[in-house]
N, C-alpha and C positions, 0 to 999 in steps of 0.2 A: 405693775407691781410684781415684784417677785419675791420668793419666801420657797427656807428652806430648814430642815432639820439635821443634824449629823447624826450620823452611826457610831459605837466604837471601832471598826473596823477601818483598818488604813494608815494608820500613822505609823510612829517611830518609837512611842511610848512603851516602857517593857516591865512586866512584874505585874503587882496589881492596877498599874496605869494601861494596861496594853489595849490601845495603839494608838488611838485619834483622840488623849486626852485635852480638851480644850481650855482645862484650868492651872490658871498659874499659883493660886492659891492652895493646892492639896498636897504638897509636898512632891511633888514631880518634878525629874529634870529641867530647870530652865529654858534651856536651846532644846530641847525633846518638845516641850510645846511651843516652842516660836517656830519649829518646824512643821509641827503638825497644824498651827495656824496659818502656816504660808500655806501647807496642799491644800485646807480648804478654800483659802484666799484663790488659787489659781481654778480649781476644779470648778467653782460656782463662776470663775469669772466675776468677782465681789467688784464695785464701782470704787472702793473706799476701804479702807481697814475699818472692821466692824465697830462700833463705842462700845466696849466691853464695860460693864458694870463690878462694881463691890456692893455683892446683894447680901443685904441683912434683913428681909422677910419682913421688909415694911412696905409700906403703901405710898412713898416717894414715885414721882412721874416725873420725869426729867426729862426738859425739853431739849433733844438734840440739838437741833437748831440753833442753840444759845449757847453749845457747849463747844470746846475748841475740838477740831477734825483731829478724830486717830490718828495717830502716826505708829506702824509696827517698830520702828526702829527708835521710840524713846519711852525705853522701859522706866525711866524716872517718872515716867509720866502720869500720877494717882488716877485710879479708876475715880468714875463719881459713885458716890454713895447712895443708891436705889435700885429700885426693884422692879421699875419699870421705865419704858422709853418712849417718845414718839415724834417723828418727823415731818412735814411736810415739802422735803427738798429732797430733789431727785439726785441719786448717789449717797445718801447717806441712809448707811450699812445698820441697824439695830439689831442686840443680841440679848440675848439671857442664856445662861447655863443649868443646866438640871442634871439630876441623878436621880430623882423621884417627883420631885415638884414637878407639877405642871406648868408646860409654858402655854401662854393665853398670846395667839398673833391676831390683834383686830385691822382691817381696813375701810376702810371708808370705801359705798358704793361707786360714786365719783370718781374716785383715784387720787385724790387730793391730802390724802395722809394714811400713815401707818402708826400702828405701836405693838410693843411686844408687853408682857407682862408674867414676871416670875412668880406662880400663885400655889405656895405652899401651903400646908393649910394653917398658918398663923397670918400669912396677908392675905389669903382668903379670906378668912374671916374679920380680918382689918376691915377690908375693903378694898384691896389693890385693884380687883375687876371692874369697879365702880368707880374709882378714881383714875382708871385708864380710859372708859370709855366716856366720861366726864371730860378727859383733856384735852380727847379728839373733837370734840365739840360739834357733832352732829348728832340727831335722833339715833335709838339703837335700829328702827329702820331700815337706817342708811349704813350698817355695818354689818359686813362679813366678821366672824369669827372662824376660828382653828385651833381646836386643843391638840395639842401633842401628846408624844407618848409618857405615861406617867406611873407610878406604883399605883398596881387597881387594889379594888376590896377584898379578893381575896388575901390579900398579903400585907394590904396597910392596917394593924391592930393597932388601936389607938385606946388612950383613957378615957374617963370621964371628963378628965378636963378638957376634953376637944370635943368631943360633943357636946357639953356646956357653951362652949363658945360661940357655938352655932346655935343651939338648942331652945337657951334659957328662954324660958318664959316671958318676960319682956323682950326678948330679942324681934326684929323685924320680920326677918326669915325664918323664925323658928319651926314652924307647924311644916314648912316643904319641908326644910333641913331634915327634919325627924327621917325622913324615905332612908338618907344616906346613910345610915346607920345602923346596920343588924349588930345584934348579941349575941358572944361567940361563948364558948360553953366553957369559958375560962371567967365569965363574968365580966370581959372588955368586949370593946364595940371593931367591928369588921368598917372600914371608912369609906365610904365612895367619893372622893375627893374629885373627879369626873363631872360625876354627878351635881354636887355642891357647884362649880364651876356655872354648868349649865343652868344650875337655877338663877344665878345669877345675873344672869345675861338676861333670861327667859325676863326677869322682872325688870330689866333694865330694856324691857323692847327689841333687844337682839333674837332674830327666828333666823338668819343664815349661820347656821353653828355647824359647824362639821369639824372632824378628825377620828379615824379610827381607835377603839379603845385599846391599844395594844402596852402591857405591862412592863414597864420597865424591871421589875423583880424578876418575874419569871421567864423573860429574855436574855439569860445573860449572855449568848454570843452577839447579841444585837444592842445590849445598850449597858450602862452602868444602872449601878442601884446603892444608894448610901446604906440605906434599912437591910440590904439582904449583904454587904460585902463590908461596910465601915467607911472603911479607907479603901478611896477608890477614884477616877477619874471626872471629866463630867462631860457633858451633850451639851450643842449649843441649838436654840431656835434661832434662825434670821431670818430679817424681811429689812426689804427697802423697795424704793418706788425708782423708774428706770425703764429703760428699754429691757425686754427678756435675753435671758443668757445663750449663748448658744450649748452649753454643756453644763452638768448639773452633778453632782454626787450625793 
């Protein structure tokens, strides 16, 4: 298994795209990011053009497997519509894009599948984490997890309507979720969307959780942030299963 995240640093992208923007969707030169997908293509040493997704912050799992192989070279070619992914075939490439969302990479301890999952906090609280580790179809036992880098609490202020969503009273989750949420002295809530993640998992049987908490907001020579710039470029997480690379970026 191998699995990787990108930096904005590196590409070809220029202005508020600059450099290594990975989205074709944000209003960026075309050939600017099919270039800046080809260097991470070669530098990871990728087995496969990634299966790029068109994420809409829902709780869709789409089975690689079932879906026809990338090709970089037919941009006619519709992304599929989800927000998460998961394979059990060696060489096929899974991706998600962020600028503040969290990406969620689970594997199975075996090695016998991967998935990624684009878990902002409106498919977080869907349930994208739960219907990804539901697809993989093993105990959470038998899964590694990997958060990436994400907008942390200091800098994610959210409404009321998003800690309701998590919150409410009847909800499953409610009484941990409360932890993720301080009150900031503006009368809105500071978010730990991190955090939420891992409760997640934590009741889904998932104990191998790792990723450093580093902020996508407050890094900005290091990564994009939609919340802290608007308009702006995005990060990809990838995983796939495979012999290891011998070079990595």
């Amino acid at each position: 298994m191998r699995a990787a995240f990108t930096l904005r640093a590196g590409g070809v992208s220029h202005g508020r795209y600059a450099s290594l923007n990975l989205g074709q969707h944000v209003g960026d030169d075309p050939l600017a990011v099919a270039e800046n997908r080809r260097r991470v293509a070669g530098a990871l040493q990728l087995p496969a053009e990634p299966l790029w997704l068109a994420q809409v912050h829902g709780t869709t799992v789409l089975n690689a497997d079932a879906a026809p192989r990338a090709d970089a070279t037919r941009g006619d070619h519709p992304a599929p519509r989800a927000d998460a992914a998961l394979t059990r075939q060696s060489g096929r490439v899974l991706a998600v894009q962020v600028a503040d969302c969290l990406p969620v990479l689970l594997a199975a301890r075996d090695g016998s599948a991967v998935a990624v999952a684009h878990a902002g906090w409106r498919g977080l609280a869907a349930g994208v984490v739960e219907a990804t580790v539901a697809a993989l179809g093993v105990g959470g036992d038998q899964i590694h997890a990997w958060l990436g880098p994400a907008i942390g609490p200091a800098h994610f202020e959210v409404g009321e309507e998003v800690r309701a969503a998590f919150c409410a009273p009847a909800g499953e989750h409610a009484g941990e979720a409360a932890a993720a949420f301080v009150r900031n002295d503006r009368g809105r809530w500071q978010c730990d969307l991190r955090l939420l993640a891992r409760q997640r998992l934590s009741q889904l049987g998932v104990r191998s959780i790792h990723g450093a908490p580093r902020c996508t907001y407050a890094e900005a020579d290091a990564f994009y942030s939609f919340r802290r710039d608007a308009s702006t470029g995005r990060m990809a997480a990838l995983i796939w299963l495979g012999e290891p690379a011998q070079a990595a970026c």
